[in-house]
C-alpha positions as CSV (number, residue, x, y, z in Angstrom):
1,X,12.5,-30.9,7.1
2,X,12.8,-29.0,9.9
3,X,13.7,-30.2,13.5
4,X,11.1,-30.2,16.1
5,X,13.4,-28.8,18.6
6,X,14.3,-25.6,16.4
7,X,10.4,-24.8,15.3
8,X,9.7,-24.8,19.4
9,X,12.9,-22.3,20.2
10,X,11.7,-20.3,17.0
11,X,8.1,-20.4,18.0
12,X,8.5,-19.9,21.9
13,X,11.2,-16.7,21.1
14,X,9.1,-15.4,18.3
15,X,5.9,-15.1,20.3
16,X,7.7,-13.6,23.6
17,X,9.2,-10.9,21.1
18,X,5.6,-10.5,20.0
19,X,4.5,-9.8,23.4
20,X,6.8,-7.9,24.3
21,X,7.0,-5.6,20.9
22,X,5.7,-2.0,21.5
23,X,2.1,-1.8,20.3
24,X,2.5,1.7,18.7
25,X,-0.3,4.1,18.3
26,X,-4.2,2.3,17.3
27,X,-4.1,2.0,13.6
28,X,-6.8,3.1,12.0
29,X,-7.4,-0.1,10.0
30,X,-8.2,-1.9,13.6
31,X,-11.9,-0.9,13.6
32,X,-12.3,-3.1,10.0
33,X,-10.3,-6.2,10.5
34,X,-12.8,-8.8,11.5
35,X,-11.9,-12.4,13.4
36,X,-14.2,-15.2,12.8
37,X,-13.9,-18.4,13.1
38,X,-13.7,-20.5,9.6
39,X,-12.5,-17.2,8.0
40,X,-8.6,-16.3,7.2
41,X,-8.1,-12.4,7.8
42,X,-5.9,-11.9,5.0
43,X,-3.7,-8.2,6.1
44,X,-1.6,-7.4,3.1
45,X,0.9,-4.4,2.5
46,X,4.6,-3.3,2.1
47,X,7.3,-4.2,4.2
48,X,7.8,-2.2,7.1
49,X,4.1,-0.6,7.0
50,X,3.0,-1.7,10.8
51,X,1.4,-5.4,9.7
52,X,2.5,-6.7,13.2
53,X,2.0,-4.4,15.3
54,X,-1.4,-4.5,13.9
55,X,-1.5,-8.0,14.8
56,X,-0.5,-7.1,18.5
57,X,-3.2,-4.7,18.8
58,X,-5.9,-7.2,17.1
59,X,-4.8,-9.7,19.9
60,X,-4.4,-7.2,22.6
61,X,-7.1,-9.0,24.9
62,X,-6.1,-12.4,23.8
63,X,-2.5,-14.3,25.8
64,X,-2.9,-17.7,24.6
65,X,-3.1,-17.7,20.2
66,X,-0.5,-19.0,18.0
67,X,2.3,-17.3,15.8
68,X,5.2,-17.7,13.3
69,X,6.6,-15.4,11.3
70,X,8.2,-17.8,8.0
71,X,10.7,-15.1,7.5
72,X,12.7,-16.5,10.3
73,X,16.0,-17.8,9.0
74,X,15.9,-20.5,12.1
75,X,13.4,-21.8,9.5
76,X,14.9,-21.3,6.3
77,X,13.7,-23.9,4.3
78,X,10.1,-24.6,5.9
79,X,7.8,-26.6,3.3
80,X,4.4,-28.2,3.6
81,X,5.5,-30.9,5.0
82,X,6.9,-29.4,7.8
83,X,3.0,-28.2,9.2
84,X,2.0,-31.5,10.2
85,X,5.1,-30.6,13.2
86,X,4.4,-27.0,13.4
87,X,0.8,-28.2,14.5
88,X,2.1,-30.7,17.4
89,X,4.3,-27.2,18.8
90,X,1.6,-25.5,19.1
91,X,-0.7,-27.9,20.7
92,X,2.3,-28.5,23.4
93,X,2.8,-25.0,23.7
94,X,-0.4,-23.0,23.3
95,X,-3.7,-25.1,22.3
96,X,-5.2,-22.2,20.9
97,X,-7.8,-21.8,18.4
98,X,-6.1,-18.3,17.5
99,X,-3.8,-18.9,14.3
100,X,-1.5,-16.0,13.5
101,X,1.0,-16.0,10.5
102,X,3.5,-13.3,9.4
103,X,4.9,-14.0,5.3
104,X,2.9,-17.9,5.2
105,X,3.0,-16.9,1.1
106,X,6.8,-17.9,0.9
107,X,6.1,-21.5,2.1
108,X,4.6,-23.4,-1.3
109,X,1.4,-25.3,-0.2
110,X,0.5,-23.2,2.4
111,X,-2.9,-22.4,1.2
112,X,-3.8,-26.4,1.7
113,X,-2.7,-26.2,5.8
114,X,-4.9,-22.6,6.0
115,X,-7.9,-24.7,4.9
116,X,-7.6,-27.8,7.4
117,X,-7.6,-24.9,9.9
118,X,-10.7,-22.8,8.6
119,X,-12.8,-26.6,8.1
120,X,-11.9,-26.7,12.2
121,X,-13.4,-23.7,12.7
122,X,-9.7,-21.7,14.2
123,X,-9.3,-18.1,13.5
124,X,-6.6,-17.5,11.3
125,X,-4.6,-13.9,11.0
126,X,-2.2,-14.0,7.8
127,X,-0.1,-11.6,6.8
128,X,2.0,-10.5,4.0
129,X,3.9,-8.4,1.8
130,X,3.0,-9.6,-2.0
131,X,-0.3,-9.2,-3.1
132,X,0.0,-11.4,-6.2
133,X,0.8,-14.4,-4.3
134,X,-1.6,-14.3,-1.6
135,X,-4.3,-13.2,-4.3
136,X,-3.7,-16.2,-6.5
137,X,-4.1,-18.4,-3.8
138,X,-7.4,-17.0,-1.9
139,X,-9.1,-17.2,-5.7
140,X,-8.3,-21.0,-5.7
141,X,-8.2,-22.8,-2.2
142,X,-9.6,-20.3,-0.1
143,X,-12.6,-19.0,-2.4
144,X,-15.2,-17.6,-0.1
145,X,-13.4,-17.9,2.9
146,X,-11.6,-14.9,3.8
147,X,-11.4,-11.4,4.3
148,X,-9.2,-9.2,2.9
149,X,-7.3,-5.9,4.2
150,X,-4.6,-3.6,2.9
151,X,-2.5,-1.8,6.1
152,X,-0.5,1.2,4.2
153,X,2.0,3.6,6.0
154,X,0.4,6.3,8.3
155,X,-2.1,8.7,7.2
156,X,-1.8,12.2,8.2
157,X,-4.3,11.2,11.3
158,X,-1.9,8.5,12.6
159,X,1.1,10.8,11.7
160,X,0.0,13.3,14.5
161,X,-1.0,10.4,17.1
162,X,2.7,9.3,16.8
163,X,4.3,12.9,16.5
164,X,2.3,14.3,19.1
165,X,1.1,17.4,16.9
166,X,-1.9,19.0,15.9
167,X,-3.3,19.7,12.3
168,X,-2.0,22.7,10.9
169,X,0.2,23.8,8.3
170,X,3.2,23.0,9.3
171,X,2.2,19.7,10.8
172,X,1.4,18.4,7.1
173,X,4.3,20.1,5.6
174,X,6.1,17.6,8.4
175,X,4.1,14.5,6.8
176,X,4.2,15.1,3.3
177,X,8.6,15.4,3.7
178,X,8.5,12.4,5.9
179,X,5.7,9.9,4.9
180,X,4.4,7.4,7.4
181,X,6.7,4.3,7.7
182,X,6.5,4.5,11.7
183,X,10.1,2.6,12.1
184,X,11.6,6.2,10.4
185,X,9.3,7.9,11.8
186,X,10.8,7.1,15.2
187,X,14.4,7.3,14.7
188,X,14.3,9.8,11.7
189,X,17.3,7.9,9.6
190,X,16.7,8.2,6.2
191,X,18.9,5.0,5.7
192,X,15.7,3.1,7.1
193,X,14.2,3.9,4.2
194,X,17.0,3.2,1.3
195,X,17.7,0.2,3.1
196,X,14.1,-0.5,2.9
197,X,13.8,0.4,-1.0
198,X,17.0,-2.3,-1.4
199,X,15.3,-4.8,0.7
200,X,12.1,-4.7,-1.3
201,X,14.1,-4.8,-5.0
202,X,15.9,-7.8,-4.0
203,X,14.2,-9.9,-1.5
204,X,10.5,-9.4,-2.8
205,X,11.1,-9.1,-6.3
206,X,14.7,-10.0,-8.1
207,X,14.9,-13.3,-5.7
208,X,10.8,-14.2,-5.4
209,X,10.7,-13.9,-9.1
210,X,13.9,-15.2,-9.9
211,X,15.0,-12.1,-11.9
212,X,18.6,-12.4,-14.0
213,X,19.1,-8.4,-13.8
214,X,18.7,-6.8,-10.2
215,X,20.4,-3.3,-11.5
216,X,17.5,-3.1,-14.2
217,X,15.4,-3.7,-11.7
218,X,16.7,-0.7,-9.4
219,X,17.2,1.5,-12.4
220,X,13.8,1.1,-13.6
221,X,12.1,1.7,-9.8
222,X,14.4,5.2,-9.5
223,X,13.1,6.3,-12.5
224,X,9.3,5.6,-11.9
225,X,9.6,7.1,-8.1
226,X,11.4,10.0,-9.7
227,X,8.3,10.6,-12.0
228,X,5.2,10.5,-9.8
229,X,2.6,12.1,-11.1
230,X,3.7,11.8,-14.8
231,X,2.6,9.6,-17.9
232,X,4.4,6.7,-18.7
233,X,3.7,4.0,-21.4
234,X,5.2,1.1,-21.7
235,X,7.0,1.2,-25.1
236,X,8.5,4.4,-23.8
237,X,10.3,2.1,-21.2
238,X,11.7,-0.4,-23.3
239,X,13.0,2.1,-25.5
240,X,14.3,4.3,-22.8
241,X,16.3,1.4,-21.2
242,X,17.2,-0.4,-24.2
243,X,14.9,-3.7,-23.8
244,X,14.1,-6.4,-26.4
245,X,11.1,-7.1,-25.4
246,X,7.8,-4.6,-23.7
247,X,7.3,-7.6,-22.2
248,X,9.9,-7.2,-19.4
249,X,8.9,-3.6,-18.5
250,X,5.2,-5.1,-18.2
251,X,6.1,-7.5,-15.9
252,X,8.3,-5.3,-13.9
253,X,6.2,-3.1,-13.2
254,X,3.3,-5.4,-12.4
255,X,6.1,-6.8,-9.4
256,X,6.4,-3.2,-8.4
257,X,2.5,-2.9,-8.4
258,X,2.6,-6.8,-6.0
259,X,5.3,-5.4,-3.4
260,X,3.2,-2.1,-2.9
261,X,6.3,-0.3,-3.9
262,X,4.6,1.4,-6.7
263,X,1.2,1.7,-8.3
264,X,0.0,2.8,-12.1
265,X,-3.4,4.0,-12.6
266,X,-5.3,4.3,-16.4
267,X,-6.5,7.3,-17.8
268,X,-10.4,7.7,-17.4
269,X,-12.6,6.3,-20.1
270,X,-16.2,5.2,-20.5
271,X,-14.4,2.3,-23.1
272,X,-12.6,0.3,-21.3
273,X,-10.7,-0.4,-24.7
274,X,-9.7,3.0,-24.9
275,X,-8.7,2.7,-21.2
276,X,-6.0,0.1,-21.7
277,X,-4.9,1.3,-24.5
278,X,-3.7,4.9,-23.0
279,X,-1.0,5.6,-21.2
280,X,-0.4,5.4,-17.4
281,X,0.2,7.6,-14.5
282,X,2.6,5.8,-11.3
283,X,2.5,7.3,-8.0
284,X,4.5,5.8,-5.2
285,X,3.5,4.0,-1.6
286,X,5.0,7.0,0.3
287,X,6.7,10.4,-0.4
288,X,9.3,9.9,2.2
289,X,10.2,6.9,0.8
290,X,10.4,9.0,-2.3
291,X,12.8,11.8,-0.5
292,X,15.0,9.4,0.8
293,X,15.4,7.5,-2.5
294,X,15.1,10.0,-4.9
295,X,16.7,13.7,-4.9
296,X,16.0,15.5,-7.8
297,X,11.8,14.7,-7.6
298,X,11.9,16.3,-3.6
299,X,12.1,19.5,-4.4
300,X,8.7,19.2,-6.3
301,X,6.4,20.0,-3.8
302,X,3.6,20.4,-6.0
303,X,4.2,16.2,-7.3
304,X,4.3,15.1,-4.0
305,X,1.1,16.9,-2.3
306,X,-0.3,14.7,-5.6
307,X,1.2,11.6,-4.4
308,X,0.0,12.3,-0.8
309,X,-3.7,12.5,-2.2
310,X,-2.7,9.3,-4.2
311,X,-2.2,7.4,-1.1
312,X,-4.9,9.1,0.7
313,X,-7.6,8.1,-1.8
314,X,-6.1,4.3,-2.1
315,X,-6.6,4.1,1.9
316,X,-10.2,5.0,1.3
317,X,-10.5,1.9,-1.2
318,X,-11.2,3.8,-4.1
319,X,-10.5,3.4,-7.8
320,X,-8.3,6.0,-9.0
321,X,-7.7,7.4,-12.9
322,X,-6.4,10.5,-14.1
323,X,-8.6,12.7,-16.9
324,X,-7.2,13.9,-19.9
325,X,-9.2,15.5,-23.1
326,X,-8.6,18.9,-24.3
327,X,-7.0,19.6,-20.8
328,X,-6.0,17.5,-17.7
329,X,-7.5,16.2,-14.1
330,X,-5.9,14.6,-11.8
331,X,-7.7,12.2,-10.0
332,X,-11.4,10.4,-11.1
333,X,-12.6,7.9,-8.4
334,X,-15.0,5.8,-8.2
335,X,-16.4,4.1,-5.1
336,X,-18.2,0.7,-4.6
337,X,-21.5,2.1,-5.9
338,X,-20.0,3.2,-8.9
339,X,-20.5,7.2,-7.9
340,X,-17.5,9.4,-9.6
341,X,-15.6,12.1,-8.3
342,X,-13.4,14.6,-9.3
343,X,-10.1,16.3,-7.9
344,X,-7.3,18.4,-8.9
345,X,-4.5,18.7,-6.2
346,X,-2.1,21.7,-7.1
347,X,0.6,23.3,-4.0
348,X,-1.2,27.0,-4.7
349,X,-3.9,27.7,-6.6
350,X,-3.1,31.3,-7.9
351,X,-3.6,33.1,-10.8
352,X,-0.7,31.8,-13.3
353,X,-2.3,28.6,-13.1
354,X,-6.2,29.6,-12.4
355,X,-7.2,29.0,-15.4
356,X,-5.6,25.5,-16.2
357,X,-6.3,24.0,-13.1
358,X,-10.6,25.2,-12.9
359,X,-10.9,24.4,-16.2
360,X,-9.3,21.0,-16.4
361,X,-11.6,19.9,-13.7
362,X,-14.7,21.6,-15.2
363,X,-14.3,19.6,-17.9
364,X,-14.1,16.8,-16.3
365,X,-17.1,17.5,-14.4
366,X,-18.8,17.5,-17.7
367,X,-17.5,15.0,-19.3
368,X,-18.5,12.7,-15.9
369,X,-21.7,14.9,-15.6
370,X,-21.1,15.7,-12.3
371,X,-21.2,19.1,-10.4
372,X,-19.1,19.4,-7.7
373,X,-15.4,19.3,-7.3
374,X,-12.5,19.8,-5.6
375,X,-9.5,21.6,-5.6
376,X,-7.2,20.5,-3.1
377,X,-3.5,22.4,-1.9
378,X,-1.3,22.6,0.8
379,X,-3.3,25.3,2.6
380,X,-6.3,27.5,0.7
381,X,-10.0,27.5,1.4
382,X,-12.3,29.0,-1.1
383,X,-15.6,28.2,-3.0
384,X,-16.2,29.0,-6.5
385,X,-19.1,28.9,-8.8
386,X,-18.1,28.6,-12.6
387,X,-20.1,27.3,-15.3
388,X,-23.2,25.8,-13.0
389,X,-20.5,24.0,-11.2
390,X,-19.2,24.3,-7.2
391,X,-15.5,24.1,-7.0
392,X,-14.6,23.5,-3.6
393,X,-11.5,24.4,-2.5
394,X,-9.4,23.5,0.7
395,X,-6.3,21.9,2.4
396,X,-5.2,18.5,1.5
397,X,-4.8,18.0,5.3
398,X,-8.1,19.6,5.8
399,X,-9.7,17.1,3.3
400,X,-7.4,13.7,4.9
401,X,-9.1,14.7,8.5
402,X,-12.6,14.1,7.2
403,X,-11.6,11.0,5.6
404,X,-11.4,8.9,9.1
């Protein structure tokens, strides 16, 4: 149980920290959070990614509300008992019907207090850093009674807000070698982000899933962020480090997938049977998460324009494959409406690899019966007409500006 007296100093300090934190540059996520009353906003995402500073800005017109972040180590050891005093703190110190909570998923129970507040009518704010566990939960006490949000690490847009540039060449080269954590971004240590990395292995998956082996763990994230952009399957893994069971490297990875540290997309298949059964691609949350953590991939240029249109077509909330038949594509999306898309991202399209990289995607295109696609690089415009199909052609920066 924890004393009264220490969750008023946590929550008064906390909330004057709050105020007083620099709001940063307007996210672009702000226009599509929603606050209304009976509903949790739910804003999930890696650590590190801006999820409180978004709360700031989401508040900006609002003084009196309600916040604690569970992470506070004033309050290690908070359980659901302990609401029942959390609620008499904030009636002393705020009365609000404004509800905002930073990591609520590491209290057990939590979802039962969220309710009673949502039943009242409050407008609740939660944050957190594990989608699993905040998942779970909203399918079982909070059915039909949230909305959900994923806040990544700066787009290209937000990048030049921050920076102060404009969109050109050199401005993306700048983005795609230092990825959008905006904490790095400002001081430009790359020990930000390896302490980051660490911090994610240990705190958000060896200890919240009570892992034996933290340097498997490590080992098998290194590898995976050093092979963006490659197949993987999951017997290869347990054979590769040595494993009893597939097992292990399934459920690893799915923790990887949870802390947004890394994510696997299927090969494209009209059978979903055949979908599962094929291998995987991984692609990571950031490529200067990457850079700092991984030195051999960096110098790929060509993998890590691939990750950057990765990231770029999770922000737009679509579902990502690669292709593969006779040749290879990229990226297949499909949006809510179930329309399909195609892209293949190279660094310069040129004519070594002309022909591999057209006809790849044109066979996509037919396979998906669709007849436009793209080709996106670092910084080429061009149309082509092949085979009753329009190849557009054009910047990946170009491309992330119309996305807003």
């Amino acid at each position: 149980m924890i004393l009264r007296g220490t969750l008023l100093e946590t929550v008064k300090s906390q909330k004057e920290n709050l105020l007083n934190a620099d709001r940063g540059i307007e996210r672009d996520k702000l226009k599509d959070v929603q606050l209304t009353a009976g509903f949790a906003s739910i804003i999930t995402g890696i650590r590190r990614a801006g999820k409180s500073t978004l709360l700031l800005q989401l508040i900006q017109k609002i003084t009196n509300f309600n916040y604690l972040n569970f992470e506070d180590v004033r309050i290690f050891g908070f359980d659901h008992k302990d609401f029942n005093r959390l609620d008499e703190v904030f009636s002393a110190e705020s009365n609000s019907n404004y509800y905002l909570f930073d990591e609520i998923q590491v209290v057990v129970g939590w979802e039962r207090y969220v309710r009673s507040l949502l039943d009242k009518k409050k407008i609740v704010v939660l944050t957190g850093s594990n989608a699993a566990i905040l998942g779970r939960e909203l399918g079982t006490k909070l059915t039909g009674r949230h909305l959900k949000y994923e806040l990544m690490p700066f787009s290209y847009p937000e990048f030049l807000k921050l920076t102060k540039q404009k969109m050109s060449y050199t401005s993306f080269e700048d983005f795609v070698n230092r990825g959008g954590f905006p904490e790095y971004l400002k001081i430009d240590n790359e020990q930000i982000l390896q302490e980051l990395f660490n911090d994610i292995i240990i705190r958000d998956i060896t200890l919240r899933y009570n892992l034996r082996n933290p340097k498997l763990v490590k080992e098998l994230a290194l590898y995976l962020l050093s092979n963006v952009g490659k197949e993987f399957s999951y017997q290869g893994l347990k054979k590769l480090f040595n494993l009893g069971s597939v097992n292990t490297i399934i459920s690893i990875v799915g923790y990887f997938e949870n802390s947004y540290l890394l994510f696997t997309i299927p090969q494209f298949d009209f059978s979903y049977r055949k979908q599962v059964a094929n291998k995987k691609k991984v692609y990571s949350i950031d490529t200067g998460l990457i850079k700092a953590n991984s030195v051999s991939f960096s110098q790929d240029k060509g993998r890590m324009l691939e990750n950057i249109v990765f990231t770029q077509l999770k922000r737009m909330g679509l579902e990502v494959f690669y292709f593969k038949k006779e040749r290879e594509c990229d990226f297949i999306t499909r949006d809510s409406k179930k329309e399909l898309n195609a892209y293949q991202v190279c660094f310069e399209l040129n004519e070594d690899n002309r022909d591999r990289e057209v006809n790849g995607l044109i066979e996509a295109l037919n396979y998906l019966k669709q007849k436009v696609g793209f080709i996106l690089t670092l910084d080429q415009h061009d149309e082509l007409e092949l085979n009753s199909k329009k190849i557009i052609v054009k910047p990946v920066y170009t491309w992330m500006k119309e996305q807003i």
